[in-house]
VMD Tcl script that draws the C-alpha trace (Angstrom):
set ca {
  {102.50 117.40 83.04}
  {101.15 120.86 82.28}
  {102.66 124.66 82.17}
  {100.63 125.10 86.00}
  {102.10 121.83 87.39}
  {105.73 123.43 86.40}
  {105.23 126.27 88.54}
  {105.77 123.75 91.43}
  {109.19 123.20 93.41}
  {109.90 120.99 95.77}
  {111.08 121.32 99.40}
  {113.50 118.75 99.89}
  {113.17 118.61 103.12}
  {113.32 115.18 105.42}
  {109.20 115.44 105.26}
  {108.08 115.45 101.96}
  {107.42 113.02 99.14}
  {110.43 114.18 96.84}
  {112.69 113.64 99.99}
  {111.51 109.68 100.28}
  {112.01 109.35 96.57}
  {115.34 110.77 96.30}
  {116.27 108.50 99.47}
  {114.20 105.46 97.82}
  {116.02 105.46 94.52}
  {119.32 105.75 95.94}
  {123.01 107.23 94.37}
  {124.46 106.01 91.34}
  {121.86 104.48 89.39}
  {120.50 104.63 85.63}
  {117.52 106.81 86.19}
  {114.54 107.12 84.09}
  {111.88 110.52 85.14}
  {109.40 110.81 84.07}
  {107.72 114.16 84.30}
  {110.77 115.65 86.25}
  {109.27 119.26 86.42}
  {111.08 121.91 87.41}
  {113.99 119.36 88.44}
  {114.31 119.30 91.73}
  {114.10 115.87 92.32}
  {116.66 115.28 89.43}
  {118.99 117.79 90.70}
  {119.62 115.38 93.86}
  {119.91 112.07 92.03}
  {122.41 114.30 89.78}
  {124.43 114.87 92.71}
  {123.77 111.80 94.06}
  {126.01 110.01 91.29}
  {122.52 108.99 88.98}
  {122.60 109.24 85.75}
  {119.43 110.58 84.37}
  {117.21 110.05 81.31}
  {113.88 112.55 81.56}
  {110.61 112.74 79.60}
  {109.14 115.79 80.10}
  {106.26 117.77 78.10}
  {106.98 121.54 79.13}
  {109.37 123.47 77.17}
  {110.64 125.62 80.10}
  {111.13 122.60 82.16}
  {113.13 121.37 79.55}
  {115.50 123.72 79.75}
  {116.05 123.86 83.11}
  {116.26 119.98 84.15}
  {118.41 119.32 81.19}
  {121.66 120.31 83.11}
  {120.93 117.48 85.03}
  {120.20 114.79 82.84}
  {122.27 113.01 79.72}
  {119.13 113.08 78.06}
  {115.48 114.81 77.65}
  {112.61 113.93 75.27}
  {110.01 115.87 75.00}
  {107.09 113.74 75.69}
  {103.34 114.01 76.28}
  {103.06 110.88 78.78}
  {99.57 110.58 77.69}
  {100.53 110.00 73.95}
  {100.06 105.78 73.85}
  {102.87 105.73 71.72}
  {105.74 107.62 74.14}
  {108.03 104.25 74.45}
  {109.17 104.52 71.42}
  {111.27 107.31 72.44}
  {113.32 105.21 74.42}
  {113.41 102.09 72.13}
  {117.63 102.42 71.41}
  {117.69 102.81 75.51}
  {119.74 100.73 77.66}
  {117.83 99.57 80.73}
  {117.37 101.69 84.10}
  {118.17 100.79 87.58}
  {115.18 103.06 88.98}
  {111.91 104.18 86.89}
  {110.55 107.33 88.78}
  {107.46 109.35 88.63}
  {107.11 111.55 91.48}
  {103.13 112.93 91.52}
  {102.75 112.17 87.92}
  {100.08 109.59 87.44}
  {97.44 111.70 88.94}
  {97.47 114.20 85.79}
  {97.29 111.02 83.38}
  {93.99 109.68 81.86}
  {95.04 105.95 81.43}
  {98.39 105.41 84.80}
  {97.33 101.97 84.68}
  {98.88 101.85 81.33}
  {101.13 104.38 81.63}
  {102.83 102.14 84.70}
  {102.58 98.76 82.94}
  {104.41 100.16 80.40}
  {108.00 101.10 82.56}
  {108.21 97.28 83.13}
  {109.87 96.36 79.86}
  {112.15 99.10 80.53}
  {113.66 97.93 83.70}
  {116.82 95.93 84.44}
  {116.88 92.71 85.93}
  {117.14 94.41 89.44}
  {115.60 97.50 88.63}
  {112.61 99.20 90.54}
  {109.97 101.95 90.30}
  {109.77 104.85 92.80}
  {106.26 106.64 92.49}
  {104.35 108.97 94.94}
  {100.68 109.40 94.39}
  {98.21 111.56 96.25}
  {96.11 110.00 98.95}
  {92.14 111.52 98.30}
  {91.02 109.65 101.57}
  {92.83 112.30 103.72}
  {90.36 113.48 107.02}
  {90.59 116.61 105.01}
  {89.00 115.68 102.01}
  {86.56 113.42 103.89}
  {85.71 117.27 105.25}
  {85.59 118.48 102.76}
  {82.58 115.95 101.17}
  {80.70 115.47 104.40}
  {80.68 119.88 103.75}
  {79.43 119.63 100.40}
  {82.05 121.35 99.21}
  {84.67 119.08 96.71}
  {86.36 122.07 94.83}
  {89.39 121.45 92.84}
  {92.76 124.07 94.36}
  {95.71 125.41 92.52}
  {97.72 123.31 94.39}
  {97.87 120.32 97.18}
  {95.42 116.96 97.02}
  {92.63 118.39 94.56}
  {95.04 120.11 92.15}
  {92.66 121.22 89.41}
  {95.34 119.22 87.01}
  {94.87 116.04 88.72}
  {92.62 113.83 86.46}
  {92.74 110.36 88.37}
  {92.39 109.87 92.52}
  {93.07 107.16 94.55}
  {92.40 105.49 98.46}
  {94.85 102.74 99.72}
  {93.31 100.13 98.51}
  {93.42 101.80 94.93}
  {96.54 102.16 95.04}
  {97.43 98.89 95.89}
  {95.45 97.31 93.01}
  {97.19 99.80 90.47}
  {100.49 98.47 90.93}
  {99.41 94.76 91.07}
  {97.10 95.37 88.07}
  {99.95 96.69 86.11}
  {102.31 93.43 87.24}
  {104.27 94.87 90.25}
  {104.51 94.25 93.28}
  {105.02 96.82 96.30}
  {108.24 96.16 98.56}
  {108.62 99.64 100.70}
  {106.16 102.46 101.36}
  {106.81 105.84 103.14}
  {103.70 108.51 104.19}
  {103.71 111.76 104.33}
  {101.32 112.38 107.20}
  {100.08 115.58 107.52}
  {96.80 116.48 109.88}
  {94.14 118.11 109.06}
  {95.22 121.09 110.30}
  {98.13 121.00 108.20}
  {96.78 120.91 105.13}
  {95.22 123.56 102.57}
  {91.56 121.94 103.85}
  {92.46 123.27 107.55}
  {89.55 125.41 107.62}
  {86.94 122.85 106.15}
  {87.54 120.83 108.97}
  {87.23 122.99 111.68}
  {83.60 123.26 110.48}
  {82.98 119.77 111.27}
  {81.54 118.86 114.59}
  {83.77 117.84 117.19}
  {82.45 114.23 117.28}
  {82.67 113.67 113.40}
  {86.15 114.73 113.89}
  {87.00 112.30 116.64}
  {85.38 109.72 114.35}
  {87.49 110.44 111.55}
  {90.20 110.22 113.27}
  {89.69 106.45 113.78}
  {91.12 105.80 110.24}
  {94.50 104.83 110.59}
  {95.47 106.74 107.48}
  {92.97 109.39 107.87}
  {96.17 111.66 107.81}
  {98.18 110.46 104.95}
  {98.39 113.30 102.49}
  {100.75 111.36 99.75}
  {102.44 107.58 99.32}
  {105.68 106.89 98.07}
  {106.43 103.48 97.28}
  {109.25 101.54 95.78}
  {107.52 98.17 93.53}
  {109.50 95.80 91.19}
  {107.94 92.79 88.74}
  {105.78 90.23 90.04}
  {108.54 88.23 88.57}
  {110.92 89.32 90.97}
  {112.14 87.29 93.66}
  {110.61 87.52 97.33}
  {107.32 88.69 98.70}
  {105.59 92.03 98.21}
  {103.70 94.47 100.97}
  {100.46 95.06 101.66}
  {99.69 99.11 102.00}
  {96.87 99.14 104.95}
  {99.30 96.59 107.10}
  {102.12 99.81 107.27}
  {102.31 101.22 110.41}
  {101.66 105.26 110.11}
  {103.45 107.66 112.52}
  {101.25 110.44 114.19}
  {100.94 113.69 111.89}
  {104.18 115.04 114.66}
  {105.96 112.12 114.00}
  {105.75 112.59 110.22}
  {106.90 116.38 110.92}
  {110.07 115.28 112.39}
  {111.86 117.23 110.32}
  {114.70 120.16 110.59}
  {112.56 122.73 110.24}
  {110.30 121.25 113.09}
  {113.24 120.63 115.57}
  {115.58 123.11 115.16}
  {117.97 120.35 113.68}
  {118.71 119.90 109.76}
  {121.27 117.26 110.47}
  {119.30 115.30 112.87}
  {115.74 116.05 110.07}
  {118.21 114.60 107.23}
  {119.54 111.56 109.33}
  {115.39 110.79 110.41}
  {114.90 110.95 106.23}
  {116.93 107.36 105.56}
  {114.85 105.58 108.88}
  {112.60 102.76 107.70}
  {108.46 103.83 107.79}
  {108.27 101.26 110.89}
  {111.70 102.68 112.59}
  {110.33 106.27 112.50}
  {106.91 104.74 113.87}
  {108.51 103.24 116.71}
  {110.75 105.60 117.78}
  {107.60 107.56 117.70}
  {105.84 105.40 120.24}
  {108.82 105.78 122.61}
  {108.75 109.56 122.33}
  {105.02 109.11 123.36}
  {105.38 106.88 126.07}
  {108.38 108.40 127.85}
  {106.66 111.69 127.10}
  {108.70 113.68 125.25}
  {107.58 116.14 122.74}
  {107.85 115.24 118.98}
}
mol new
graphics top color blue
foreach p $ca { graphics top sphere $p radius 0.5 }
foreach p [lrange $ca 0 end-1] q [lrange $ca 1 end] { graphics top cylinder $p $q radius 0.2 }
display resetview
């Protein structure tokens, strides 16, 4: 949503948010962005057969993701009155806004507001950053809560959220949540690494308690209330260990077997996870 967030491009690689959206929104669909970026994510859905409507506020970005899309308004999502851009629009299949919200003052409103714009079947993919992450917990039990250029305290990120907050966002803006995906990250693995090395060993081992201690972002697929069929709760998801969520190419040496992990199911990874553990092989 701002010139620094644009100087962000995504990985697509198996493990990372813009990897479960892509897979999450699927090929061949009506696609609505919001705040596409640099386009990385819309580059994929491009090839994937989507056909692409953006809203995007930076000029640069602009430029670049428009040779993906059919269309791009420029668009300050924070202006109350950005609908009406799209009021001649047919409906979309998929609504997405991959680590927008956070930079928003008002995402409740901001997410209420795709509903009218979906078709009968149509869904929202978002992925939001999760602030409970062990690291950040370090990071407060050290005193020390200072915003980053990039990662889970992005000095653009206006609005935070825990798993229970995110679960009341969607159902406070009339959706309902029917898949979820993690990326898990340790720790260790994050920008915070050294934060929580200064904790004390036992802290540490209580931390890790919390079953989505290591969560670094949620990506989650919701439709209308409306809709037929029951929705999900967030803290019921199983979460694979921080290796499990690393499964990826880079991590085994593998890109085809990292891109054929991407399309598993949250619970399929999890279990196949357990295996691994229990017949003890590495992962």
């Amino acid at each position: 949503m701002t010139a620094q967030r644009h100087k962000y491009e995504y990985k697509v690689n198996p493990d990372t948010a813009a990897a479960k959206v892509i897979r999450m929104v699927g090929a061949d669909k009506r696609v609505l962005e919001l705040g596409p970026g640099p386009g990385s994510i819309t580059r994929h859905l491009h090839e994937n057969g989507c056909r692409v409507t953006a809203l995007e506020l930076d000029e640069k970005a602009i430029e670049i993701v428009s040779a993906f899309c059919e269309q791009v308004h420029p668009c300050n999502l924070n202006d109350a009155e950005w609908p009406a851009l799209l009021a001649d629009a047919d409906k979309f299949s998929a609504i997405v806004a991959a680590d927008v919200l956070e930079h928003l003052y008002d995402p409740w409103t901001t997410l209420q507001k795709m509903q009218p714009f979906l078709a009968e079947d149509g869904y929202v993919v978002i992925s939001l950053p999760h602030v409970a992450h062990n690291a950040v917990v370090a990071c407060l039990l050290n005193e020390d809560f200072e915003y980053q250029p990039w990662g889970l305290l992005d000095k653009t990120h206006i609005r935070f959220w825990g798993m229970k907050n995110i679960q009341k966002l969607f159902e406070e803006a009339g959706f309902k949540i029917i898949e979820a995906d993690f990326v898990v990250r340790s720790p260790e693995q994050t920008e915070f690494a050294s934060r929580w090395r200064k904790l004390p060993a036992k802290t540490r081992q209580a931390l890790a308690c919390n079953p989505f201690g290591n969560v670094y972002q949620v990506v989650v697929r919701a439709v209308p209330q409306t809709a037929a069929g029951n929705g999900l709760r967030l803290e019921s998801q199983l979460v694979p260990s921080p290796a499990a969520g690393a499964f990826s190419a880079g991590a085994r040496g593998s890109r085809v077997l990292g891109f054929f992990i991407s399309f598993l199911s949250l619970t399929t990874r999890a279990r196949i996870s357990r295996l691994l553990q229990r017949l003890g092989i590495p992962h």
